[in-house]
Every structure is written in C-alpha cells, then in structure tokens.
N, CA and C atoms as a LAMMPS dump frame, in Angstrom:
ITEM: TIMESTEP
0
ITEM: NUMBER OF ATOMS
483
ITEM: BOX BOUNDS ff ff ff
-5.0000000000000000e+02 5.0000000000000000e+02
-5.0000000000000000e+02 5.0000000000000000e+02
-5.0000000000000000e+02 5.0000000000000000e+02
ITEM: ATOMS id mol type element x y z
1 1 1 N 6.112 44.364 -11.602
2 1 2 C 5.954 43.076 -10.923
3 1 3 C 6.768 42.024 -11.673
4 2 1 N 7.747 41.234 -10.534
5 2 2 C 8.552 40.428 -11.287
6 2 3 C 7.899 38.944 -11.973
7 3 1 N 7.869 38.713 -13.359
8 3 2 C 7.427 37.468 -13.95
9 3 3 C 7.939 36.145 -13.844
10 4 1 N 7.71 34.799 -13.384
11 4 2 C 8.678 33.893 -13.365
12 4 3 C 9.137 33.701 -14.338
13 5 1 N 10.007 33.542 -14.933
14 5 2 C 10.818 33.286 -16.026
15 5 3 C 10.083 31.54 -16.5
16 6 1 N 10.184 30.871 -15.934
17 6 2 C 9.546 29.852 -15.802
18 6 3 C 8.037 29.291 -16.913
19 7 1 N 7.213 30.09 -16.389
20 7 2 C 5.889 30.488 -17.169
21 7 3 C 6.066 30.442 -18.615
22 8 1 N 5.587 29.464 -19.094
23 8 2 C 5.301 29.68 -20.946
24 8 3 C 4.102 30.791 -21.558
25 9 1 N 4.63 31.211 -21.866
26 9 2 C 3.131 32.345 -22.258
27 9 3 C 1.894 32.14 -22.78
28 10 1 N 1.195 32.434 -22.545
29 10 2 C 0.061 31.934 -23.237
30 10 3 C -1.033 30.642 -23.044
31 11 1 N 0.252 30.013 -22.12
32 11 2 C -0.2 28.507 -22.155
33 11 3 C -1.179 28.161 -20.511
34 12 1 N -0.968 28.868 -19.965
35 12 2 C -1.406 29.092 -18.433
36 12 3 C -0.485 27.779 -17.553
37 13 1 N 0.731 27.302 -18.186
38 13 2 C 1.224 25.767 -17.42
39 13 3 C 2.706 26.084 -17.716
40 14 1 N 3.149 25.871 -16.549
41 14 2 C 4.461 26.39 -16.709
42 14 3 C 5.694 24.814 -17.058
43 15 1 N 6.767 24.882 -17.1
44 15 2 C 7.733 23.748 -17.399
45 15 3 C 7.751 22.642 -16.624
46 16 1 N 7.129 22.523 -15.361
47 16 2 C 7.324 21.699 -14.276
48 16 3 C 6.077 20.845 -14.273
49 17 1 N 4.644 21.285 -15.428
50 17 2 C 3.821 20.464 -15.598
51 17 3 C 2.707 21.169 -14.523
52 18 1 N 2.685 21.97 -13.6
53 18 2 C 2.123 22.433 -12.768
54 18 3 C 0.708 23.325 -13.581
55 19 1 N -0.651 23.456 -13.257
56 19 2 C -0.957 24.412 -14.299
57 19 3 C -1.693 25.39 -13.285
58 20 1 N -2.174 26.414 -13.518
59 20 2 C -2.53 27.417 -12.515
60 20 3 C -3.853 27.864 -12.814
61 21 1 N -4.951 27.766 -12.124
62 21 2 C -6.315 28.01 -12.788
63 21 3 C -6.511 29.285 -12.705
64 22 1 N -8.104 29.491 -12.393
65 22 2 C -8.529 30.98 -12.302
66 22 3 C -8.025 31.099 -11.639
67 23 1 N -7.97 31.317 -10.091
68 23 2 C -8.054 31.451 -8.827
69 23 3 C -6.737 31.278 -8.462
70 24 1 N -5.706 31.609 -9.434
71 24 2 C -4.245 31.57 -9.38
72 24 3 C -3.806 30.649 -8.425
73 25 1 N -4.361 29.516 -7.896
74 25 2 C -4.105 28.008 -7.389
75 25 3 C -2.816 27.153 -8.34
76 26 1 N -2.08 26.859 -7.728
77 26 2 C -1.428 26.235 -8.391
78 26 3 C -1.495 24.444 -7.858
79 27 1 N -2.121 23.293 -9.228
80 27 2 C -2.121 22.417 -8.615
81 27 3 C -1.322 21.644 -9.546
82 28 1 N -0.028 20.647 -8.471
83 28 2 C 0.33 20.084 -9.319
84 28 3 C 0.21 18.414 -9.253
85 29 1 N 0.123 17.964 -10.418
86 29 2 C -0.31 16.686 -10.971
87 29 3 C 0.547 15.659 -9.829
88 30 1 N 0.548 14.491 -9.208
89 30 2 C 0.594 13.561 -8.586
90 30 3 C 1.775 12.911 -9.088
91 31 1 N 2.713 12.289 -8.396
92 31 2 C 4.066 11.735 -8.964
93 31 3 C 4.299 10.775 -8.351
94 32 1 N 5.067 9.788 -9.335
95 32 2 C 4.756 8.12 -8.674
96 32 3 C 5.309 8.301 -7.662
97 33 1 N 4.704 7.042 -6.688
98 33 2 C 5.039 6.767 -5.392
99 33 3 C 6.069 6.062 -5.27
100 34 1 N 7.621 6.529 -4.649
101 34 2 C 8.339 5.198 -5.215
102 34 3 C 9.066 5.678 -3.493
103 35 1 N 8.785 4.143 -3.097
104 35 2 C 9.18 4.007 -1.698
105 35 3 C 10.711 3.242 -1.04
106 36 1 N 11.174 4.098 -0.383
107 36 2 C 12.902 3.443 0.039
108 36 3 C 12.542 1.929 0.759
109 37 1 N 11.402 2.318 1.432
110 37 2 C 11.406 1.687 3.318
111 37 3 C 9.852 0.887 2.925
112 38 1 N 9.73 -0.795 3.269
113 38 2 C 8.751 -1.321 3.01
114 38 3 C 7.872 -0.96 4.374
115 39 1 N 8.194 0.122 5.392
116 39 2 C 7.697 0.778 6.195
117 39 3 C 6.823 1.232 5.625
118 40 1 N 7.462 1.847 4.592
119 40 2 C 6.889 3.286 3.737
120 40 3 C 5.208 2.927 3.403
121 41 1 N 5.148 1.157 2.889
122 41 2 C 3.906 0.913 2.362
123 41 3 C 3.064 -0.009 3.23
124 42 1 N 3.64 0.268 4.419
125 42 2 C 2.533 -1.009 5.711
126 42 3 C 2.225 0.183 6.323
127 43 1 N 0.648 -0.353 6.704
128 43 2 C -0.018 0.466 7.197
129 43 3 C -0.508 0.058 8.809
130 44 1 N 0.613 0.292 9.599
131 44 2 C 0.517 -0.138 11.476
132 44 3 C -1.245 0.631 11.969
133 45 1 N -1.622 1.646 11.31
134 45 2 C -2.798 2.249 12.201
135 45 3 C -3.892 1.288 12.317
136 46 1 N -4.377 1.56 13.488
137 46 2 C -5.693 0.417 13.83
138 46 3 C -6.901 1.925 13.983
139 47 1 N -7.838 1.964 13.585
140 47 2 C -9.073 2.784 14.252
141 47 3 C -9.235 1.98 15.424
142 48 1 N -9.716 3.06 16.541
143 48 2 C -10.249 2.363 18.25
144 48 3 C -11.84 2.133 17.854
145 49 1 N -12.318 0.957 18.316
146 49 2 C -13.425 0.369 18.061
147 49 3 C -14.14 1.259 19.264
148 50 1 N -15.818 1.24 17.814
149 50 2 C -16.825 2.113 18.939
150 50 3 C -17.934 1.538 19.254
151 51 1 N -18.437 2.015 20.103
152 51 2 C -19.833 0.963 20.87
153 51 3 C -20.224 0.341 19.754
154 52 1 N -20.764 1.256 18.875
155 52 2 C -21.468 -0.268 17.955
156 52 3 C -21.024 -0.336 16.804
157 53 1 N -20.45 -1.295 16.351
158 53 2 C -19.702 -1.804 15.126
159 53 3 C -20.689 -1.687 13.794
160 54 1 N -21.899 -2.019 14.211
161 54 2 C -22.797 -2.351 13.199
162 54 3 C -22.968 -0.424 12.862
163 55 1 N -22.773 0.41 13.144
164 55 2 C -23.112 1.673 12.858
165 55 3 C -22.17 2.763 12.7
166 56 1 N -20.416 1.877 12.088
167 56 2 C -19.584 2.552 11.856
168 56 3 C -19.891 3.188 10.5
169 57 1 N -20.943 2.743 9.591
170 57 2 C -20.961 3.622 8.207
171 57 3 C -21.272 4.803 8.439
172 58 1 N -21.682 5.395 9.823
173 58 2 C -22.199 6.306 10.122
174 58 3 C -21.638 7.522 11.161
175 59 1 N -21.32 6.191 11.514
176 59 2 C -20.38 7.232 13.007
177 59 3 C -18.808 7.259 13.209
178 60 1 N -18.303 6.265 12.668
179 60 2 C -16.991 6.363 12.183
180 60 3 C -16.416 5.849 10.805
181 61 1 N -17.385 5.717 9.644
182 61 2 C -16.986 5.389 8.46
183 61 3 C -15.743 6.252 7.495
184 62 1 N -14.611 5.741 7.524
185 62 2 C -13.973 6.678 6.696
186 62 3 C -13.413 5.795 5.606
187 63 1 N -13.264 5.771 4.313
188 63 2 C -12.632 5.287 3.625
189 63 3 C -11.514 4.934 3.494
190 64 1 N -10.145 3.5 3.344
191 64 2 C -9.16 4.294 3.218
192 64 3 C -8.463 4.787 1.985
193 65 1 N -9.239 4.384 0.804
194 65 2 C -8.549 5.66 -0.066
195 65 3 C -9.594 5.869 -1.259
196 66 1 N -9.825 5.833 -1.876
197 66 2 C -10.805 6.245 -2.733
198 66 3 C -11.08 4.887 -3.726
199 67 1 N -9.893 4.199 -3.666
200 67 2 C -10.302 2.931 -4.428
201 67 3 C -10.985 2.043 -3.607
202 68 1 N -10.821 2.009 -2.412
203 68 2 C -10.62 0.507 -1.921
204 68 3 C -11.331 1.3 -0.946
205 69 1 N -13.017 1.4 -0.618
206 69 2 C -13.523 1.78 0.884
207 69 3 C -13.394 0.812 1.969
208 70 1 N -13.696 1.086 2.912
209 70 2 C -13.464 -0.018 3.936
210 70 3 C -14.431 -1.401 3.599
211 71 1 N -14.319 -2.372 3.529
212 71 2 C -15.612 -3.862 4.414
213 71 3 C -15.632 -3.912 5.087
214 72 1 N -16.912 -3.463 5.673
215 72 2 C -17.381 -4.009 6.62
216 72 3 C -18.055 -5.181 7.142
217 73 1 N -17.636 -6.238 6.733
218 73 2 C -17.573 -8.146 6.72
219 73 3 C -15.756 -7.835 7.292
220 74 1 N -15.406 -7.238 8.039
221 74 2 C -13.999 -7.25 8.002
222 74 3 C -13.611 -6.889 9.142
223 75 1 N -14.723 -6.473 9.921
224 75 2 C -14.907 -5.811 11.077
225 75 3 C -14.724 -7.071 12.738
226 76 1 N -14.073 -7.593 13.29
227 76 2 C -13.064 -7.961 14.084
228 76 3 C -14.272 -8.096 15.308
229 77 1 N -14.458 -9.056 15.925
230 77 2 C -14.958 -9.115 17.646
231 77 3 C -14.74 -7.986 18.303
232 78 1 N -13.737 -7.813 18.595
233 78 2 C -13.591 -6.322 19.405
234 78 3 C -13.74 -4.995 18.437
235 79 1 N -14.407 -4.901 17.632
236 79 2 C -14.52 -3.629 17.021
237 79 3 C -13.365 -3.241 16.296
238 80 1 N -12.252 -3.753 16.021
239 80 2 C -11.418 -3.219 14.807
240 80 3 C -11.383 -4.057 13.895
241 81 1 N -11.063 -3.117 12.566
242 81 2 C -11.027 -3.696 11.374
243 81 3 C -9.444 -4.449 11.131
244 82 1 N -9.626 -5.459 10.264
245 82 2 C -8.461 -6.28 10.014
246 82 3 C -7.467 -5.484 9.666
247 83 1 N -6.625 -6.19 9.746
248 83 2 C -5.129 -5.074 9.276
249 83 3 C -4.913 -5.285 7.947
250 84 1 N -4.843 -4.265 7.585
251 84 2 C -4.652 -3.677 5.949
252 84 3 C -3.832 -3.336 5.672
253 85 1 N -2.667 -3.955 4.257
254 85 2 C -1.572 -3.386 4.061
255 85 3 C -1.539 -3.198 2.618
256 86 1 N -0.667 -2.542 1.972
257 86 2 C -0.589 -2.375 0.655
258 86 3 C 0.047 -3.071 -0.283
259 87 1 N -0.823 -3.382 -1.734
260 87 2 C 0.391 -4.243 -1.96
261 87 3 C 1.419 -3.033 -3.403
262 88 1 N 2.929 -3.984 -3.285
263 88 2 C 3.838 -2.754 -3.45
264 88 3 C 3.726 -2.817 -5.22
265 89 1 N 2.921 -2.997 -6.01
266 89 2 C 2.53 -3.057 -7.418
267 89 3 C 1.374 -1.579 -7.645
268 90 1 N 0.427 -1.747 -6.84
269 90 2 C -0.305 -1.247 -7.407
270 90 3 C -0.719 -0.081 -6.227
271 91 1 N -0.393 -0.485 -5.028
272 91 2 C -0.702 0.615 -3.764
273 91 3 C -1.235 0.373 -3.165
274 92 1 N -2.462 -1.012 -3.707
275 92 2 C -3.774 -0.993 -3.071
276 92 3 C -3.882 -1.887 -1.466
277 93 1 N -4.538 -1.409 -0.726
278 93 2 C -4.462 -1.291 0.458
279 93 3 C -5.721 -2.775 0.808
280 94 1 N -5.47 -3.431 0.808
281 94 2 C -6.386 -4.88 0.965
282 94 3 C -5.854 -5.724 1.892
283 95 1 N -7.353 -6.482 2.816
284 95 2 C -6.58 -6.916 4.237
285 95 3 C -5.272 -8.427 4.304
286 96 1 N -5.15 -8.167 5.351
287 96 2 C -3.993 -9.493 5.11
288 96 3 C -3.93 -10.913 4.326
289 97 1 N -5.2 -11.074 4.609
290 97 2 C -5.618 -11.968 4.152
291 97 3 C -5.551 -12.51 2.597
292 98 1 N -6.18 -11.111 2.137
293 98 2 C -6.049 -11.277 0.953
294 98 3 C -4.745 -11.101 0.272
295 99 1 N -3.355 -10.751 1.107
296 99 2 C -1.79 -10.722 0.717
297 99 3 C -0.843 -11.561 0.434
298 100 1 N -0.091 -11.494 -0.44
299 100 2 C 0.682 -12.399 -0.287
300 100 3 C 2.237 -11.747 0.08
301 101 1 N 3.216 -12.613 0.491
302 101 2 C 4.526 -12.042 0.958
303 101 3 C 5.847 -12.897 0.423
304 102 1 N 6.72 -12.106 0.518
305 102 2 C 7.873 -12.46 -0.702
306 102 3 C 9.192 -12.214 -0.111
307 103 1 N 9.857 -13.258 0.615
308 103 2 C 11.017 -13.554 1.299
309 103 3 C 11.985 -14.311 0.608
310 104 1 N 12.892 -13.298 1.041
311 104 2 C 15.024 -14.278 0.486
312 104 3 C 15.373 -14.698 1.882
313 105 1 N 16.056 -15.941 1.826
314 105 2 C 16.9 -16.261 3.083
315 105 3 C 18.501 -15.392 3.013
316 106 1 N 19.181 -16.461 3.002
317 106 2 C 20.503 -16.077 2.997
318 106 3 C 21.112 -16.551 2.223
319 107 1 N 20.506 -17.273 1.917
320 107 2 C 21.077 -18.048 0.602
321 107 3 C 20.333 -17.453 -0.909
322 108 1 N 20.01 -16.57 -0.639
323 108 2 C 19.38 -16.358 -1.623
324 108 3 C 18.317 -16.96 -2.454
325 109 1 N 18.097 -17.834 -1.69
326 109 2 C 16.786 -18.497 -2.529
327 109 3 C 15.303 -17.922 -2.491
328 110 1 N 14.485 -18.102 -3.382
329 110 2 C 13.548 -17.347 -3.411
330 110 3 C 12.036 -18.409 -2.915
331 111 1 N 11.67 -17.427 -1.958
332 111 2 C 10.535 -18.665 -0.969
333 111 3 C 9.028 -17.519 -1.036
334 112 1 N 8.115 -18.191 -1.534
335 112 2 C 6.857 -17.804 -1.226
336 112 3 C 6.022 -18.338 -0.417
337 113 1 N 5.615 -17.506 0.386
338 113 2 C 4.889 -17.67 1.893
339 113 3 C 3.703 -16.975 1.783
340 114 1 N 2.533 -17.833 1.976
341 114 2 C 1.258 -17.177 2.533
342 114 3 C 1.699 -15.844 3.872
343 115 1 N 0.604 -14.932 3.515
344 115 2 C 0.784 -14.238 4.432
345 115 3 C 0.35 -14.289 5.682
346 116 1 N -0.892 -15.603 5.583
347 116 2 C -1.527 -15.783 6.74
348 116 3 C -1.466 -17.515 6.555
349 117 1 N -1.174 -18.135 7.368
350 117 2 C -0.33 -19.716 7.465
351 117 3 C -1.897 -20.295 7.986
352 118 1 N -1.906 -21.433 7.473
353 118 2 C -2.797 -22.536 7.654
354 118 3 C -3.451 -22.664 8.54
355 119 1 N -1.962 -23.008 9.841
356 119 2 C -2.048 -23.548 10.942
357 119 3 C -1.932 -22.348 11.634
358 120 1 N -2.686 -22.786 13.285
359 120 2 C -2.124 -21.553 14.212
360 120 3 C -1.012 -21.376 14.694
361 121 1 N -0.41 -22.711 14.565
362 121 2 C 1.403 -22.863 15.022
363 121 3 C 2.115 -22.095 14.277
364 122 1 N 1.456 -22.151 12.839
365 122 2 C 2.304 -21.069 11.579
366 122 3 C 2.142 -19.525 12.008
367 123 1 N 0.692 -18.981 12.125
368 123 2 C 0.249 -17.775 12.575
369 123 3 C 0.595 -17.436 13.19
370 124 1 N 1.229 -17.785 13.838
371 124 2 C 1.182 -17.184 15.698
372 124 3 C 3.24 -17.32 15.639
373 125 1 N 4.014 -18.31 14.892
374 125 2 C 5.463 -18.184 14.818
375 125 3 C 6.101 -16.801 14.248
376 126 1 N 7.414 -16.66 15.276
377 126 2 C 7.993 -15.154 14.889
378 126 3 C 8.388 -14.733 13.772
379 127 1 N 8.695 -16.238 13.171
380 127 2 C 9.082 -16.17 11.048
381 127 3 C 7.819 -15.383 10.737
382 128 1 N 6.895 -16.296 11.003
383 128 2 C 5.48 -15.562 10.196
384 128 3 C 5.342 -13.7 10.551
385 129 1 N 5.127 -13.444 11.527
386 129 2 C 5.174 -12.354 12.028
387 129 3 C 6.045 -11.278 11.273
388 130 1 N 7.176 -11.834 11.631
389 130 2 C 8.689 -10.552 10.949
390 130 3 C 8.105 -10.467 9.734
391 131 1 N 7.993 -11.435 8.855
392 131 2 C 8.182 -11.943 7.453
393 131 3 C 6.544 -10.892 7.058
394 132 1 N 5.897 -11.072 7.372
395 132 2 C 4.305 -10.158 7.236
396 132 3 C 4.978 -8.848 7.543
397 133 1 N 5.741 -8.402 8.225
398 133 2 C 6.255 -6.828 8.835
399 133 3 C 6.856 -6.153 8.072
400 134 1 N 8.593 -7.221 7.269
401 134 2 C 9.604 -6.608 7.008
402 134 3 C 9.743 -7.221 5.041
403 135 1 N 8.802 -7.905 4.736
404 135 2 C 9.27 -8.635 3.585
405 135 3 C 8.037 -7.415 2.496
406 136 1 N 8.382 -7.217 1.124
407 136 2 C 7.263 -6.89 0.902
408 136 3 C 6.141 -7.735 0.812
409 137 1 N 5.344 -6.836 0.246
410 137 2 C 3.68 -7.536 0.24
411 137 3 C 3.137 -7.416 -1.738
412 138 1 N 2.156 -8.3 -1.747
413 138 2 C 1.757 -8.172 -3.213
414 138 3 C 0.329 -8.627 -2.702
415 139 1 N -0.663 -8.157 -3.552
416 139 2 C -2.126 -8.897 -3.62
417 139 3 C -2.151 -9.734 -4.081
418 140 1 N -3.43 -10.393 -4.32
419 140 2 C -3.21 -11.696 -4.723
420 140 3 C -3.472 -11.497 -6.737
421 141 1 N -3.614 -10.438 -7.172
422 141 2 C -3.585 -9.857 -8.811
423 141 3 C -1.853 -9.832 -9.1
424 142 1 N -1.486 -9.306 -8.336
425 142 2 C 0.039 -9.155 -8.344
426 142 3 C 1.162 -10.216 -8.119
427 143 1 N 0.527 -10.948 -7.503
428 143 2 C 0.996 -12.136 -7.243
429 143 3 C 1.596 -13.514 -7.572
430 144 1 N 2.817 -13.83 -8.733
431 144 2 C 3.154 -14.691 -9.403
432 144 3 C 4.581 -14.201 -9.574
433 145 1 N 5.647 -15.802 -9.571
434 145 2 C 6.811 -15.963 -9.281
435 145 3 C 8.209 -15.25 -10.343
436 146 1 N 7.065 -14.865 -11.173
437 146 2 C 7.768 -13.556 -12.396
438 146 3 C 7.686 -11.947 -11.958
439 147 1 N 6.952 -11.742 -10.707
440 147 2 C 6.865 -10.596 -10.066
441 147 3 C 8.162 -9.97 -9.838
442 148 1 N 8.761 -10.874 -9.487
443 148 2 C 10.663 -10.139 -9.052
444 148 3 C 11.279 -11.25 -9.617
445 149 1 N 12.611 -10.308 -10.261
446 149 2 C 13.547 -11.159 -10.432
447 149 3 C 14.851 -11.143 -9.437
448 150 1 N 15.344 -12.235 -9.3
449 150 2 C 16.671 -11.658 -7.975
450 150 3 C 17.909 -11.68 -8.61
451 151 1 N 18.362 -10.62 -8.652
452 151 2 C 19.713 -10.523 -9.245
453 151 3 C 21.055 -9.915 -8.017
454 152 1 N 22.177 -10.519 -8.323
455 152 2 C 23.516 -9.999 -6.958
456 152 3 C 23.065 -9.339 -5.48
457 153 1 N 22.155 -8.193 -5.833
458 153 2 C 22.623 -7.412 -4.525
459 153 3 C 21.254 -6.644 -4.265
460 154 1 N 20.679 -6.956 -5.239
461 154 2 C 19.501 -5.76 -5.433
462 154 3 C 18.185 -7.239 -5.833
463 155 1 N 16.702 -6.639 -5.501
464 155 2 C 15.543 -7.672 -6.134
465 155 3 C 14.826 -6.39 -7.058
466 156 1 N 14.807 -6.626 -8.062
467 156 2 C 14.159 -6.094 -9.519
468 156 3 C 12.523 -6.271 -9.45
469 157 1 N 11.483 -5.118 -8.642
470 157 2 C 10.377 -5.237 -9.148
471 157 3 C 9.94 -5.178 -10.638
472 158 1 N 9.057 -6.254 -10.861
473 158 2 C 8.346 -6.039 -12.214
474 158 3 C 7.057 -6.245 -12.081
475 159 1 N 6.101 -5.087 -12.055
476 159 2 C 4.599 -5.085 -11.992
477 159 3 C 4.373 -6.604 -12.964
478 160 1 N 3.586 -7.251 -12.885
479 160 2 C 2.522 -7.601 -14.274
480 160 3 C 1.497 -7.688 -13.908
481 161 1 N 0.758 -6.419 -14.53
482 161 2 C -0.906 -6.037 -13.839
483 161 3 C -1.776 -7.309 -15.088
C-alpha cells in the first residue's frame, strides 16, 4: 500500500497542518478569510417571515454564525429580520444599523458616511443605497478614520481591534 510521502511519521499531522484522527478523518484547520469582492462579505439573504414572529426561536430560529445569534428585538413588521452585513475587520455579521460605511469619490478624498442617514430624504437617496451595497462596511468597534489608509491605486486595510 502506497504511503503519502507527505506524512511525518510518528506525528499523526502531515506538512500542510492537516491532522488525521482515529477515524482516519482528515480535518483541516480554517484559513483566513480574505475576500476579492465586497460581494464576498454582504449578506443579500432575507429569511421569508412566518405566521408568528414571536415563535421564531422555535420554529424558524437559526443562528447566523456562532458568534453573533440572531435578535430578536430586530425582527421587522412584516416578519423579517433587519439586514445584516458583515463588517470587513472582524467578519462579524451585525445589523445595518449598527454599521458603518467607508467611501472615496473621485477625487480621492476620504468621506465617512453613516450607514443609515438621519433623514428619510438621506435613507431612501440612491448615494445612500449604492454606497451601503458597494462601499465596504466596518462595525461600529472597527470603526475609526485610522482604519484605512489611502494610498495611489489601492486602500490599505488596517484592523485596530
């Protein structure tokens, strides 16, 4: 039987960090998330609202990730929950509200915008809209004007958790 060459002996974990238990499972360890497309980290899905809102912990409660379960104080007139997006520091998936968003013009200047505007004239304008869609997002932990730096051609994330 051919051996992977691969395999360190003895060690049950081969070069790639992967380790293999009893049950000859091979699981391997989790690798940062690093995203091309600010697609990549907005989250468009809505759950379809069910007869009774008050009894989704039960009948449609799902978490969405293990950090961050759903609120339900968050839960919408018509039965859906607010829209939830991620912010691009840490992953975490918290509703709009609590976001903030981070737009260049053309001039390159650097403009910080609530993600959700004051007014309803603001809310409801197509700037606001695109700019919530296509700009990234940060929470409000993540959130301060040392977050990115803008340099020529490219914007330089810098976490500061």
């Amino acid at each position: 039987i051919f051996q992977d060459s691969t395999m360190v002996s003895g060690t049950g974990e081969d070069i790639l960090g992967a380790t293999i238990d009893s049950s000859n499972e091979i699981r391997q360890e989790p690798m940062e998330i690093k995203a091309e497309r600010v697609d990549d980290f907005v989250d468009f899905k809505q759950e379809e609202p069910t007869a009774d809102i008050y009894s989704r912990h039960i009948t449609n409660y799902r978490p969405v990730d293990q950090y961050t379960p759903r609120d339900h104080s968050e839960v919408q007139p018509n039965g859906k929950h607010a829209e939830r997006r991620k912010c691009i520091v840490c992953y975490r998936r918290v509703a709009q509200s609590e976001m903030r968003i981070f737009a260049l013009n053309h001039t390159k200047r650097e403009t910080w915008i609530n993600a959700v505007r004051s007014t309803p004239e603001g809310r409801n304008s197509l700037k606001a809209q695109l700019n919530a869609i296509t700009t990234p997002m940060l929470c409000n932990s993540h959130f301060s004007p040392s977050s990115f730096i803008h340099s020529a051609n490219r914007t330089t994330l810098r976490g500061n958790a």
